[in-house]
Chimera marker file (.cmm) of the C-alpha trace (Angstrom):
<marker_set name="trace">
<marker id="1" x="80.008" y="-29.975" z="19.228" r="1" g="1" b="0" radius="0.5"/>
<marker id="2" x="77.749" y="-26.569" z="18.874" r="1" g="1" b="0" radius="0.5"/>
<marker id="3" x="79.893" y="-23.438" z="17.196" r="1" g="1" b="0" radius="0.5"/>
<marker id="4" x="80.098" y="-20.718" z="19.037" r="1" g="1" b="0" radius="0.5"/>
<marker id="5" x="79.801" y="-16.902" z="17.822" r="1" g="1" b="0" radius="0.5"/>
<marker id="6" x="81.039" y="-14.243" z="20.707" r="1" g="1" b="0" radius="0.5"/>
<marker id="7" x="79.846" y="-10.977" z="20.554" r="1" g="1" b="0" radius="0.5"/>
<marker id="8" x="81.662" y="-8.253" z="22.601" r="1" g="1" b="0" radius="0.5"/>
<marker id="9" x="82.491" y="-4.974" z="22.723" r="1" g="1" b="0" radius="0.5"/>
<marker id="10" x="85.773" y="-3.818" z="21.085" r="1" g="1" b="0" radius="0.5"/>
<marker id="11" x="86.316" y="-0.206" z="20.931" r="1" g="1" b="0" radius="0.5"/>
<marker id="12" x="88.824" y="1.102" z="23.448" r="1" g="1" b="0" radius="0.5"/>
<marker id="13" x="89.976" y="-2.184" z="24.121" r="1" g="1" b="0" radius="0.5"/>
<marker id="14" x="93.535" y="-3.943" z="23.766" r="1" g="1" b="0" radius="0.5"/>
<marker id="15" x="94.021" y="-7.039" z="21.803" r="1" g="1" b="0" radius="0.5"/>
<marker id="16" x="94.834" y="-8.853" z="25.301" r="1" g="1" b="0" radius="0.5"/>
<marker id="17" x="91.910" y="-7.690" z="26.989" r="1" g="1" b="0" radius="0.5"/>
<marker id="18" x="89.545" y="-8.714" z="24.127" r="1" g="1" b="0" radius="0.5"/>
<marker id="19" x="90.912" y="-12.302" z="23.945" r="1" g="1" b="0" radius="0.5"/>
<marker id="20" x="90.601" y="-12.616" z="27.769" r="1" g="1" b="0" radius="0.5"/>
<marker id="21" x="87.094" y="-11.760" z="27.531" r="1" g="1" b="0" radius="0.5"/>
<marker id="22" x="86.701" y="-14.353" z="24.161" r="1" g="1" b="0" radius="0.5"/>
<marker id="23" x="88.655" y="-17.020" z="26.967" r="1" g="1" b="0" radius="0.5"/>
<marker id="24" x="86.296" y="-16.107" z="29.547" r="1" g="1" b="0" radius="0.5"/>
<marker id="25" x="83.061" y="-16.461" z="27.662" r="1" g="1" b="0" radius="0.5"/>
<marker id="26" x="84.313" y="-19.855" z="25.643" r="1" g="1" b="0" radius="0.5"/>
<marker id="27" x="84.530" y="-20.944" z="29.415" r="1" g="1" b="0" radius="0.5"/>
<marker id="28" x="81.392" y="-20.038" z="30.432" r="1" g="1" b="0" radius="0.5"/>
<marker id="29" x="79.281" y="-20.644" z="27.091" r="1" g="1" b="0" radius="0.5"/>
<marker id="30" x="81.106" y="-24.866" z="27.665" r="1" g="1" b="0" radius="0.5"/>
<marker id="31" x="79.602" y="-24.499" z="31.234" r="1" g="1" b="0" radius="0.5"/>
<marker id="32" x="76.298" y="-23.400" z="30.704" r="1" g="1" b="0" radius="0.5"/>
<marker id="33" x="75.985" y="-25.488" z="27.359" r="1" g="1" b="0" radius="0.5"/>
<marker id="34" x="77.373" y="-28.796" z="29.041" r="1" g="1" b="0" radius="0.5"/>
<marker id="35" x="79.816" y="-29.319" z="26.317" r="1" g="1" b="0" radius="0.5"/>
<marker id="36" x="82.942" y="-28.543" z="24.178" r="1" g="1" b="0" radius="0.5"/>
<marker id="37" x="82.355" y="-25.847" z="21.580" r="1" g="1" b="0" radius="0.5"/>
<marker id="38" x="84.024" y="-24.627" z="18.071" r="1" g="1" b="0" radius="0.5"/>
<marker id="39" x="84.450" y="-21.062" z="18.599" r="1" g="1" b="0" radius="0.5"/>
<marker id="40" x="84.141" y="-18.969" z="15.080" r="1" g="1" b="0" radius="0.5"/>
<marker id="41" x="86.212" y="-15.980" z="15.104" r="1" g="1" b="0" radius="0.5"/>
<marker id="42" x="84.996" y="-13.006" z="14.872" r="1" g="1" b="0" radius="0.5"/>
<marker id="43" x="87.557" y="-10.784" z="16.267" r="1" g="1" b="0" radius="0.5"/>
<marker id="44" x="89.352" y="-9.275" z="12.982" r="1" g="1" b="0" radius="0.5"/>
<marker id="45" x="92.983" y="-8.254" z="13.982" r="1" g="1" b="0" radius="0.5"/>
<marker id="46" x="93.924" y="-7.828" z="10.117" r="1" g="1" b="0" radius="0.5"/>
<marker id="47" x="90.955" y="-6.231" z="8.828" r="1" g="1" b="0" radius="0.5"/>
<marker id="48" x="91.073" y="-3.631" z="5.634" r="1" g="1" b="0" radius="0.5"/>
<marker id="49" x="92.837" y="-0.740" z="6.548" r="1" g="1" b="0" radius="0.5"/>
<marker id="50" x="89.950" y="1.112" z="4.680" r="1" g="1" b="0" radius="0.5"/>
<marker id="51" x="87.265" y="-0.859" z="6.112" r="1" g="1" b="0" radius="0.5"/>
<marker id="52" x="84.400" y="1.156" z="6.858" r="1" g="1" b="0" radius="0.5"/>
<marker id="53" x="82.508" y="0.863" z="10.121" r="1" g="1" b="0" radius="0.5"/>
<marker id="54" x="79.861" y="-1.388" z="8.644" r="1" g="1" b="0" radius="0.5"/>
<marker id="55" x="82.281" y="-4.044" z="6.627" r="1" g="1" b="0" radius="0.5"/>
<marker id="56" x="82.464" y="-5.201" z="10.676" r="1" g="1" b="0" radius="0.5"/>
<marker id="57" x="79.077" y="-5.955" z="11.175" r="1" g="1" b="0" radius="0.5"/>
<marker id="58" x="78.359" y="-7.038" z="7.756" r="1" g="1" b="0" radius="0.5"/>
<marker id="59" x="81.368" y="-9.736" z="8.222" r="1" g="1" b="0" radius="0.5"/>
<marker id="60" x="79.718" y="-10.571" z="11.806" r="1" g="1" b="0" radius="0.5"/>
<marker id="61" x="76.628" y="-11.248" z="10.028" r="1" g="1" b="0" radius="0.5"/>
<marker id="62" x="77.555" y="-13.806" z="7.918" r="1" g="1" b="0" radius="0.5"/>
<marker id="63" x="79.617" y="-15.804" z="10.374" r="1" g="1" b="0" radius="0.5"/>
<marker id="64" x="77.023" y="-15.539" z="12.860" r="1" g="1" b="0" radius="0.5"/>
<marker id="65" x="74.732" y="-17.260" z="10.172" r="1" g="1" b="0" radius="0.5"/>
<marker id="66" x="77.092" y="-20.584" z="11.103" r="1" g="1" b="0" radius="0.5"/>
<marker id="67" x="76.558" y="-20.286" z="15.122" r="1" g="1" b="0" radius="0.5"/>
<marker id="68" x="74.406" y="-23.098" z="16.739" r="1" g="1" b="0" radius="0.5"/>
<marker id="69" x="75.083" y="-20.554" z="19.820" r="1" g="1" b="0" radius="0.5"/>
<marker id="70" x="75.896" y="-17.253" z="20.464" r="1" g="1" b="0" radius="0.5"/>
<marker id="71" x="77.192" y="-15.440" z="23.363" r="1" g="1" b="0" radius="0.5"/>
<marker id="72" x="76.529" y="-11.638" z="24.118" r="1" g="1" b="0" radius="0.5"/>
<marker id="73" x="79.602" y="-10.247" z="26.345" r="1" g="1" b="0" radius="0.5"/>
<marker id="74" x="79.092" y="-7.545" z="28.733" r="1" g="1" b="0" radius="0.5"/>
<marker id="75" x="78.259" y="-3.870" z="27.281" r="1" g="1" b="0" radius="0.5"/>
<marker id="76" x="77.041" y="-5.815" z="24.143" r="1" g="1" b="0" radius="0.5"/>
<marker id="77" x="73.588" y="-3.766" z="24.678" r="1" g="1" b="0" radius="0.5"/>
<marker id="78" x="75.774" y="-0.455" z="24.067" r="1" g="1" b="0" radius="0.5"/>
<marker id="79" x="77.582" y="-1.296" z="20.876" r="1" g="1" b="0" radius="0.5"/>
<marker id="80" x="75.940" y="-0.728" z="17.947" r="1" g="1" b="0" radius="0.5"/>
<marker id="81" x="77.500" y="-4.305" z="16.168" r="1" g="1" b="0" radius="0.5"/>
<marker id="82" x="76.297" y="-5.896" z="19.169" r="1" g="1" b="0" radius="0.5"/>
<marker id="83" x="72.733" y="-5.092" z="19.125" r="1" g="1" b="0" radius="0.5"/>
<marker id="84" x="72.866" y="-6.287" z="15.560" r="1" g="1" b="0" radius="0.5"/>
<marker id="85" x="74.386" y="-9.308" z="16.373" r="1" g="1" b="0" radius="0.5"/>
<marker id="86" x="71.832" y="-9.510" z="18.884" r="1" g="1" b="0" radius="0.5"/>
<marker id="87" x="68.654" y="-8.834" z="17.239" r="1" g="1" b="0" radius="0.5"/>
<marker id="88" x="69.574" y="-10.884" z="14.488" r="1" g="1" b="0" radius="0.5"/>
<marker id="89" x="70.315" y="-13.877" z="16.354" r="1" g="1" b="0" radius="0.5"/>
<marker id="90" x="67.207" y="-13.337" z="17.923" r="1" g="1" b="0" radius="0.5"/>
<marker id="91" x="65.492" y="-13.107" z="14.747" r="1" g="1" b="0" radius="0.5"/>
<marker id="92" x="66.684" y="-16.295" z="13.040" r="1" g="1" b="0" radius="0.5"/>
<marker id="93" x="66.290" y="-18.690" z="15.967" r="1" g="1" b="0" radius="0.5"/>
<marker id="94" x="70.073" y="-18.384" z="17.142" r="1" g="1" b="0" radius="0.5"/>
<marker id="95" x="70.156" y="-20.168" z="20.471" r="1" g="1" b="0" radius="0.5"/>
<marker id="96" x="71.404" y="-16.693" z="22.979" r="1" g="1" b="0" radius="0.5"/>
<marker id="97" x="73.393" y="-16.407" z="25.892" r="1" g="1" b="0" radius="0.5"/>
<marker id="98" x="73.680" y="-13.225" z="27.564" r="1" g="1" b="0" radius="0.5"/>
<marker id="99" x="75.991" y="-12.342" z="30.084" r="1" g="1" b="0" radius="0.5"/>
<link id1="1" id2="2" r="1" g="1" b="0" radius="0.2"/>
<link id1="2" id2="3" r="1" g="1" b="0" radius="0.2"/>
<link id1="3" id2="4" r="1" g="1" b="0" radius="0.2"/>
<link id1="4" id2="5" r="1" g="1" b="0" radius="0.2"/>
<link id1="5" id2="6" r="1" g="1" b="0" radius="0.2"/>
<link id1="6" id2="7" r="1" g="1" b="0" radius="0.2"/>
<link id1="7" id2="8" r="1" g="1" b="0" radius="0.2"/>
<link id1="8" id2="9" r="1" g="1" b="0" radius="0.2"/>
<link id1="9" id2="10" r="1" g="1" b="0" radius="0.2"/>
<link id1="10" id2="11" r="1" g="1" b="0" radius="0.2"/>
<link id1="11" id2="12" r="1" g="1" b="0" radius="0.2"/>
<link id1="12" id2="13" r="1" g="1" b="0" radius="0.2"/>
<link id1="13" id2="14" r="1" g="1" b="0" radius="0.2"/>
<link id1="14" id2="15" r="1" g="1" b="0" radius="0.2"/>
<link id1="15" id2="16" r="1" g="1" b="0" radius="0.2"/>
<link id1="16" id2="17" r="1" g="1" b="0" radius="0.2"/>
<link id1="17" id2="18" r="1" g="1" b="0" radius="0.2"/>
<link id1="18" id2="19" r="1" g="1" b="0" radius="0.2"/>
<link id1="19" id2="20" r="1" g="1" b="0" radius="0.2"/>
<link id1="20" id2="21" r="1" g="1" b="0" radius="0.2"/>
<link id1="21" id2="22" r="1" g="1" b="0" radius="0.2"/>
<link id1="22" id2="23" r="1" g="1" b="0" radius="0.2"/>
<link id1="23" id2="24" r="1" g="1" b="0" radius="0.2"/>
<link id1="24" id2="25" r="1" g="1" b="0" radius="0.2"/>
<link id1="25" id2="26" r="1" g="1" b="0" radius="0.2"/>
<link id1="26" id2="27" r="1" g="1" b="0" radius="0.2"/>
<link id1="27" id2="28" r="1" g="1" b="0" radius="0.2"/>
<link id1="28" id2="29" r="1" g="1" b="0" radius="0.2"/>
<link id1="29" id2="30" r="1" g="1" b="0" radius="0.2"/>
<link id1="30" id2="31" r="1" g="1" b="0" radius="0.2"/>
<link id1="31" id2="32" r="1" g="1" b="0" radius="0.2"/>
<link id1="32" id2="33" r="1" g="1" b="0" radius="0.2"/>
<link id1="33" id2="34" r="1" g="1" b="0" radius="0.2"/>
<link id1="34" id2="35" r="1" g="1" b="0" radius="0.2"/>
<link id1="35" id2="36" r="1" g="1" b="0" radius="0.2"/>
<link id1="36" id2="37" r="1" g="1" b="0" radius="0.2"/>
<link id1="37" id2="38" r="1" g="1" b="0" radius="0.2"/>
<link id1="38" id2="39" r="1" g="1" b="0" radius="0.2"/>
<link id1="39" id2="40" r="1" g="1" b="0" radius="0.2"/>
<link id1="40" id2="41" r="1" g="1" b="0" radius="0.2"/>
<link id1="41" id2="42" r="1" g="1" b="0" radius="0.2"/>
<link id1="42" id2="43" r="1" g="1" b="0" radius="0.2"/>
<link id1="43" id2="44" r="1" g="1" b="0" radius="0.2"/>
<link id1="44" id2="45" r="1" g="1" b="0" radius="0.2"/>
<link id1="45" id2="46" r="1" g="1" b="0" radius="0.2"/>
<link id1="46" id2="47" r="1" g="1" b="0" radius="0.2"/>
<link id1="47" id2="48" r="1" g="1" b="0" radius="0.2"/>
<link id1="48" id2="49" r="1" g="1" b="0" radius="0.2"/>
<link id1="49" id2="50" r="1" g="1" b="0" radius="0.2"/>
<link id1="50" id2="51" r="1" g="1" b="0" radius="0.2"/>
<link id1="51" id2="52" r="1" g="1" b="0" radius="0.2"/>
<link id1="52" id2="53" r="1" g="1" b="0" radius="0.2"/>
<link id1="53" id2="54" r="1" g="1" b="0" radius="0.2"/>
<link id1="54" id2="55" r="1" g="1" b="0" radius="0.2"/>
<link id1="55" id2="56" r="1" g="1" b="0" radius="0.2"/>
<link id1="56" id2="57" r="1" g="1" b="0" radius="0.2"/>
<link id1="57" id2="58" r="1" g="1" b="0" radius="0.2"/>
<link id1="58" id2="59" r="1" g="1" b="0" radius="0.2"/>
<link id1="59" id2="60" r="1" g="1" b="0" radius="0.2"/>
<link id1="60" id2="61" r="1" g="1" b="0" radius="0.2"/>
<link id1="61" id2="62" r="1" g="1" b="0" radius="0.2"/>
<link id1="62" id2="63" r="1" g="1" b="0" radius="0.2"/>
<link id1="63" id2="64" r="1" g="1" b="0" radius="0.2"/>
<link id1="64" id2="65" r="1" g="1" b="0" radius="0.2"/>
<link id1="65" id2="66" r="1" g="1" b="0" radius="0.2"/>
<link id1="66" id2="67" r="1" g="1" b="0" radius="0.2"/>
<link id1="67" id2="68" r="1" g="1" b="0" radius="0.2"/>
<link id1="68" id2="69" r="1" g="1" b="0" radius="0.2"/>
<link id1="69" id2="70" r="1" g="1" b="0" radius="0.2"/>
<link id1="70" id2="71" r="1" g="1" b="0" radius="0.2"/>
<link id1="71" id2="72" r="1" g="1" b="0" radius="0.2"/>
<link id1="72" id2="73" r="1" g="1" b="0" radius="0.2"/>
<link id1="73" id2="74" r="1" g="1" b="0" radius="0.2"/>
<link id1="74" id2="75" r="1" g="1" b="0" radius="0.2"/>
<link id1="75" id2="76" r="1" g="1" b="0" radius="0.2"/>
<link id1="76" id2="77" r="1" g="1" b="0" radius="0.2"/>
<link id1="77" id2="78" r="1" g="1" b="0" radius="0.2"/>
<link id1="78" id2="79" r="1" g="1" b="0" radius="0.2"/>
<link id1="79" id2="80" r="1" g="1" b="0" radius="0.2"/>
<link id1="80" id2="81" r="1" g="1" b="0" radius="0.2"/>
<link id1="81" id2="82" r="1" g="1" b="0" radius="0.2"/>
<link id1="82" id2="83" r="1" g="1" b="0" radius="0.2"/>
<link id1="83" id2="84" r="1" g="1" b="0" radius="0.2"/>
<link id1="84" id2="85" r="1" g="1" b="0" radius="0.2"/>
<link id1="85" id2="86" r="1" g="1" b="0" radius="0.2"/>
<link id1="86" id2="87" r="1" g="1" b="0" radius="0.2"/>
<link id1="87" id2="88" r="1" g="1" b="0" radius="0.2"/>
<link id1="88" id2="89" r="1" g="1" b="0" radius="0.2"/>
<link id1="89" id2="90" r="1" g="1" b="0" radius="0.2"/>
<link id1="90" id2="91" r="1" g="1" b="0" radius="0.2"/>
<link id1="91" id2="92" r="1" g="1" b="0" radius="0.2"/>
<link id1="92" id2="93" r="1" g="1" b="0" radius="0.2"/>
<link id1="93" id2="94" r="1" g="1" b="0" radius="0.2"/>
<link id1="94" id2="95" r="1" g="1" b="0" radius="0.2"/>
<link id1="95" id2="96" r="1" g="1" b="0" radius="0.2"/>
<link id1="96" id2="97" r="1" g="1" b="0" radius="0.2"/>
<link id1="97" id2="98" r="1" g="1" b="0" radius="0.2"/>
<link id1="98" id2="99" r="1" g="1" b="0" radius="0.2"/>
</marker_set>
């Protein structure tokens, strides 16, 4: 079973739209990848209240170092975490999929 890191725009979105998308690409990261996947989670709904905007990246960082996959929602080329995510994964041989 591969792990599975989702990366995804956030700002401006509700909770329930967020985990729709996180349902959506689980479904589609199992399709394209041919099996079941452990999905780490990386959507912080209690982080610090004084969390600055880089304690969210820096946290994606390190469980993105666990991912056998990741998947790069829609928009992810427009948010800064994203394209950190991104060219990180790329950078340390993180198998990509890119919606």
């Amino acid at each position: 079973m591969k792990k599975l890191f989702i990366s995804q725009p956030m700002r401006g979105k509700s909770d329930e739209d967020i985990l729709a998308e996180r349902k959506k690409a689980i479904e589609l990261a199992q399709e394209m990848i041919g099996e079941p996947v452990e999905v780490i989670d990386s959507f912080f709904q209690e982080a610090p209240a004084d969390a600055k905007p880089l304690w969210f990246p820096g946290k994606s960082l390190e469980l993105l170092s666990g991912a056998d996959v990741a998947y790069f929602a829609q928009g992810w080329e427009d948010a800064r975490g994203c394209v950190i995510e991104h060219d990180s994964a790329l950078a340390y041989g993180i198998k990509s999929i890119v919606a």
